[in-house]
C-alpha positions as a printed Julia matrix, in Angstrom:
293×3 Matrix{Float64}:
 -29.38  271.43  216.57
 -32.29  268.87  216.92
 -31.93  265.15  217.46
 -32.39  263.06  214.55
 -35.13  261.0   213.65
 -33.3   257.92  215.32
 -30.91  258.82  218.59
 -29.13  255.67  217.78
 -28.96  255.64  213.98
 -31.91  252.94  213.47
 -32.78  254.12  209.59
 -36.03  255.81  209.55
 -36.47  257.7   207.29
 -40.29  260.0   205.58
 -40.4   259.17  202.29
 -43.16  262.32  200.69
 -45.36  260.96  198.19
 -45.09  262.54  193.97
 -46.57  265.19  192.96
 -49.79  263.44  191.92
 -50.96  262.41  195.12
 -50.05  265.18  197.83
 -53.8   265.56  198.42
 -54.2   261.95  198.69
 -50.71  260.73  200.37
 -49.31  262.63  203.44
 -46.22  260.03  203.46
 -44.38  256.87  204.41
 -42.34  256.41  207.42
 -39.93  253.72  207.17
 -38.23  252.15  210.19
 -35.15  249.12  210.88
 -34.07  248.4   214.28
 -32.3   245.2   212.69
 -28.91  244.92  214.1
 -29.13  247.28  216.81
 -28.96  246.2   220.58
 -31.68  248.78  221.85
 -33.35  248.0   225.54
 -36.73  247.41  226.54
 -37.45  251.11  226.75
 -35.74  252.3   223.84
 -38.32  249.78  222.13
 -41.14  251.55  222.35
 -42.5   253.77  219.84
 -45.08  257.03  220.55
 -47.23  258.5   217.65
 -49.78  261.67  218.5
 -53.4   261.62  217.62
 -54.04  262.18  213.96
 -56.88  262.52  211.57
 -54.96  260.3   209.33
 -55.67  256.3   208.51
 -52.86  254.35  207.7
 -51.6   251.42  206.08
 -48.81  249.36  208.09
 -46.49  246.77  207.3
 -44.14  244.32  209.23
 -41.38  242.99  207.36
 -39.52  241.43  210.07
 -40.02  241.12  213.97
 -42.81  241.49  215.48
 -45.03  244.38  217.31
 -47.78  244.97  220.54
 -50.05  248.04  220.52
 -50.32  249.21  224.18
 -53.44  249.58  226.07
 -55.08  253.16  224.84
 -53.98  255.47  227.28
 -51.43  252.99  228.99
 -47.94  254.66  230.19
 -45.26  253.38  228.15
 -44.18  250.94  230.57
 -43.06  247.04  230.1
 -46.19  246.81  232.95
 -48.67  247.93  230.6
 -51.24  245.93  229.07
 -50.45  245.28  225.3
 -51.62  243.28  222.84
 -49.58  241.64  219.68
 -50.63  243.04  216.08
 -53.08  240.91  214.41
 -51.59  240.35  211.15
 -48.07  242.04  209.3
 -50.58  243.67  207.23
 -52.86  246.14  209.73
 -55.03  249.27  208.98
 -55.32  252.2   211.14
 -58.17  254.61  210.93
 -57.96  258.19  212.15
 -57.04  258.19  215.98
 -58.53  260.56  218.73
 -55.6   260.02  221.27
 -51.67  259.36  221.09
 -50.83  255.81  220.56
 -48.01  253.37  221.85
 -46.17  250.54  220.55
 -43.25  248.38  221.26
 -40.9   245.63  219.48
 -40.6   243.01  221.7
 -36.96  242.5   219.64
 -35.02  244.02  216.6
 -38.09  244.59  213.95
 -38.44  246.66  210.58
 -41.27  248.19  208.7
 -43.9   250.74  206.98
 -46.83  252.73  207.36
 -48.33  254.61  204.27
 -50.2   257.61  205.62
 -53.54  258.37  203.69
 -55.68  261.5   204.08
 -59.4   259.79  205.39
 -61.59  261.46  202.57
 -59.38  260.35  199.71
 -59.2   257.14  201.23
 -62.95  257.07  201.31
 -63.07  258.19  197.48
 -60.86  255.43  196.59
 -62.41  252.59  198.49
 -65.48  253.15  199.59
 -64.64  253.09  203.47
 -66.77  254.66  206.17
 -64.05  256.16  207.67
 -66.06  257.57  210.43
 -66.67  253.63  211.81
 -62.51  253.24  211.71
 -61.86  256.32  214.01
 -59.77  255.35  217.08
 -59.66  251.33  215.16
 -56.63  249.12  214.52
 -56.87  245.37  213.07
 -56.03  243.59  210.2
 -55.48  245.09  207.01
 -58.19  242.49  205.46
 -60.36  243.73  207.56
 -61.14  247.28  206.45
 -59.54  247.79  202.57
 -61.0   245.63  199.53
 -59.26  242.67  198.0
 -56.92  245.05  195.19
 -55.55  247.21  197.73
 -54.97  243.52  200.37
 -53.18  241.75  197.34
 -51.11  245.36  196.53
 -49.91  245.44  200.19
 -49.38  241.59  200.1
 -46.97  242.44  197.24
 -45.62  245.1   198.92
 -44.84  242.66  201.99
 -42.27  240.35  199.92
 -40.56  243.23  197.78
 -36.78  243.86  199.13
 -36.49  246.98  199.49
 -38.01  250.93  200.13
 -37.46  251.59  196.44
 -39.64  248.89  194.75
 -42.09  249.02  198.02
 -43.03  252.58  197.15
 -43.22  252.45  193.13
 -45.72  249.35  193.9
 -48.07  251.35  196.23
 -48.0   254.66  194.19
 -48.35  252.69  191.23
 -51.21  251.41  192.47
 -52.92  253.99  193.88
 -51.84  256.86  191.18
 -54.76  255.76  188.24
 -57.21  255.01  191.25
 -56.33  259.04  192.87
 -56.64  260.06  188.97
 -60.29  258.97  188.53
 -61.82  260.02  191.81
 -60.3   262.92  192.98
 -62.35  265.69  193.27
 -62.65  268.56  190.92
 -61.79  271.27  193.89
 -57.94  271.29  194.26
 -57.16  270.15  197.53
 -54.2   271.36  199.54
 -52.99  268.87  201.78
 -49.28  269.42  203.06
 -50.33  271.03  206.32
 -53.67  269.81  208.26
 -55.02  273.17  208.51
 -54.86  274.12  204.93
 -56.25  270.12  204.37
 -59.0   270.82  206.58
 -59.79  274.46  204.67
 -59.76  273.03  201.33
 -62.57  270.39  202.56
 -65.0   272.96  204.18
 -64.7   274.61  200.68
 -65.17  271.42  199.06
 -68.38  270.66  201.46
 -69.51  273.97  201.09
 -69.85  274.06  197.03
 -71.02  270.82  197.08
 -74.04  270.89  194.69
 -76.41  269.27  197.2
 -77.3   270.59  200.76
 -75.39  273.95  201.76
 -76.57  274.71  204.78
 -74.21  274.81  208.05
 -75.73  271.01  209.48
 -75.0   269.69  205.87
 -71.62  270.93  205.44
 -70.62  269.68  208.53
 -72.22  266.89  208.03
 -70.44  265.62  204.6
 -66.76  267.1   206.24
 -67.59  264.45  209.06
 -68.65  261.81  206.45
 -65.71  262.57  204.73
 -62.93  262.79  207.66
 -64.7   260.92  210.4
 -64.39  263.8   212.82
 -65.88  266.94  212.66
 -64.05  270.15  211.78
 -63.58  271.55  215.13
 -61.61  268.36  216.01
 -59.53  268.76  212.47
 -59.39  272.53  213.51
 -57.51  271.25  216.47
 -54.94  269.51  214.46
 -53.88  271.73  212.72
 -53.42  274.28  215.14
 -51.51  271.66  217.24
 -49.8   270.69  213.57
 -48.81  274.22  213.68
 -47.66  274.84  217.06
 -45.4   272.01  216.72
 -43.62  273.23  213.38
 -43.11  276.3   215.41
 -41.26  275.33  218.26
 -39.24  272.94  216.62
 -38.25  276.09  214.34
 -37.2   277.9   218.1
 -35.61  274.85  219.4
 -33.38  274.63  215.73
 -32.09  278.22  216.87
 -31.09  277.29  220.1
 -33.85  279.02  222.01
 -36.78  277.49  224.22
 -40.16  277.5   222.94
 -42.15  280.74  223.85
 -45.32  279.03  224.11
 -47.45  282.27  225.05
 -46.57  283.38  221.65
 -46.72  280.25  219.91
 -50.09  279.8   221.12
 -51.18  283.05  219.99
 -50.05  282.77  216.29
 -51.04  279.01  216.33
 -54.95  280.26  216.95
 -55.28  279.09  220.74
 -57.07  281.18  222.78
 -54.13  281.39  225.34
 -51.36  278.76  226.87
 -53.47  276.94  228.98
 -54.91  275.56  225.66
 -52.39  275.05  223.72
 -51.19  273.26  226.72
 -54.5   271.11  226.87
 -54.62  270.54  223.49
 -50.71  268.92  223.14
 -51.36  266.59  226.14
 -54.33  265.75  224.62
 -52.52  265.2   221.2
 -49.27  263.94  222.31
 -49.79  262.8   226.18
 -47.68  265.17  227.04
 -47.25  268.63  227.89
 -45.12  270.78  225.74
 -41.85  271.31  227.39
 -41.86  267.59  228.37
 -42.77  266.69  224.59
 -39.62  268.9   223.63
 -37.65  267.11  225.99
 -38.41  263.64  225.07
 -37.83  264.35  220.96
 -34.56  265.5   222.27
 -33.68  262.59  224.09
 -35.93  259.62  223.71
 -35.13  256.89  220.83
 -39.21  256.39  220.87
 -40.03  259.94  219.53
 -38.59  259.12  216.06
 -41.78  259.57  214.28
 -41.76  262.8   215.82
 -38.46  263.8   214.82
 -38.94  262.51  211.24
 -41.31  266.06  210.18
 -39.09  268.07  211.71
């Protein structure tokens, strides 16, 4: 059997967003460590590069974002969170954080080009960006995720934000149905989009827009979602009791071979594949991990 999301029953738990606004919301993760007696290192927290921006809140304790590219290690060079409110635009390398003590909060998950339909945001100047929350989003979505902050519990947090976003999603979203609960199908569905787009069809300009869009272009959303893909398939091998054959999974994820499928996860995750496996079975950090399992 896997682990569960939390090792040592912290509740954590995915909450996936109504129908209405799969194309716009890929989720909200929800995490307590509030009465728990973790240690230092079962206070960090590892998330993998993702094309995805994010909304994040802290409802109690506090948080540090590690150095980019820093070990998780009480050694490494961190820095507090700006506000209990922060925005996260899509992020290029696997990211670290850590709870200096018990803590508990959120993070709404938003696809990049239906965050840019709904606010405006150049999503391409957040990529591989954390700060405040008042920073990057306009003043209705700040005073929805200030309400948010004081509401007591998951229930009444997530009818605010859908709530709020729901008639917003309704009037922009684009005529082309979008398909967004795997990256690689999310990252099709926008290369159609670009691609029957009635200005500019030519290769540049379809690239182009799916980079204005996304903030990366499509060979780097390519990548996610065969590293999305990968992922879903060895935990699948893992859940039978078997060890990942990673020759084959990188042939029916669309790697050209091992070696880059191996490249690819370090480069995702920080770590290579049969370490990664290792860790989401035994490390309280890799919760976020273990929550799409």
């Amino acid at each position: 059997m896997l682990p569960t999301p939390s090792l040592l029953g912290a509740p954590t738990r995915l909450y996936l967003p109504r129908a209405s606004l799969v194309a716009c919301v890929r989720g909200t993760m929800v995490r307590s460590t509030l009465g728990l007696d973790l240690s230092d290192e079962q206070r960090f927290s590892h998330f993998p590069a993702t094309p995805l921006c994010s909304v994040g809140w802290v409802f109690e304790g506090d948080g540090e974002l590690l150095a980019r590219g820093a070990p998780a290690a009480l050694t490494a060079p961190r820095r507090p969170y700006e506000s209990r409110l922060m925005f996260s635009g899509p992020q290029t390398a696997p990211s670290i954080t850590w709870s200096p003590g018990p803590a508990a909060g959120m993070m709404l998950m938003l696809m990049p080009d239906a965050l840019q339909n709904l606010t405006g945001l150049d999503v391409g100047a957040w990529v591989d960006r954390v700060a405040d929350l008042r920073e990057a989003l306009p003043a209705d979505w700040v005073a929805m995720a200030e309400t948010v902050l004081t509401l007591p519990d998951d229930a009444s947090r997530l009818a605010c934000l859908e709530d709020f976003i729901e008639p917003r999603w309704q009037a922009v979203r684009p005529r082309l149905p979008l398909q967004a609960q795997r990256y690689q199908d999310w990252a099709q569905s926008m290369a159609l989009r670009a691609a029957t787009s009635s200005v500019g069809r030519s290769l540049r300009q379809v690239e182009r827009r799916i980079k204005q869009w996304a903030g990366q272009p499509m060979r780097e959303l390519r990548g996610f979602g065969r590293s999305e893909r990968a992922f879903f398939m060895a935990l699948a091998e893992a859940e039978e009791g078997r060890r990942p054959r990673w020759a084959e999974v990188a042939e029916a994820s669309g790697y050209a071979d091992q070696s880059h499928l191996c490249r690819e996860t370090r480069r995702v995750t920080g770590f290579a594949p049969d370490e990664l496996m290792r860790r989401l079975a035994r490390d309280e950090g890799f919760w976020a991990y273990r929550l799409w399992q």
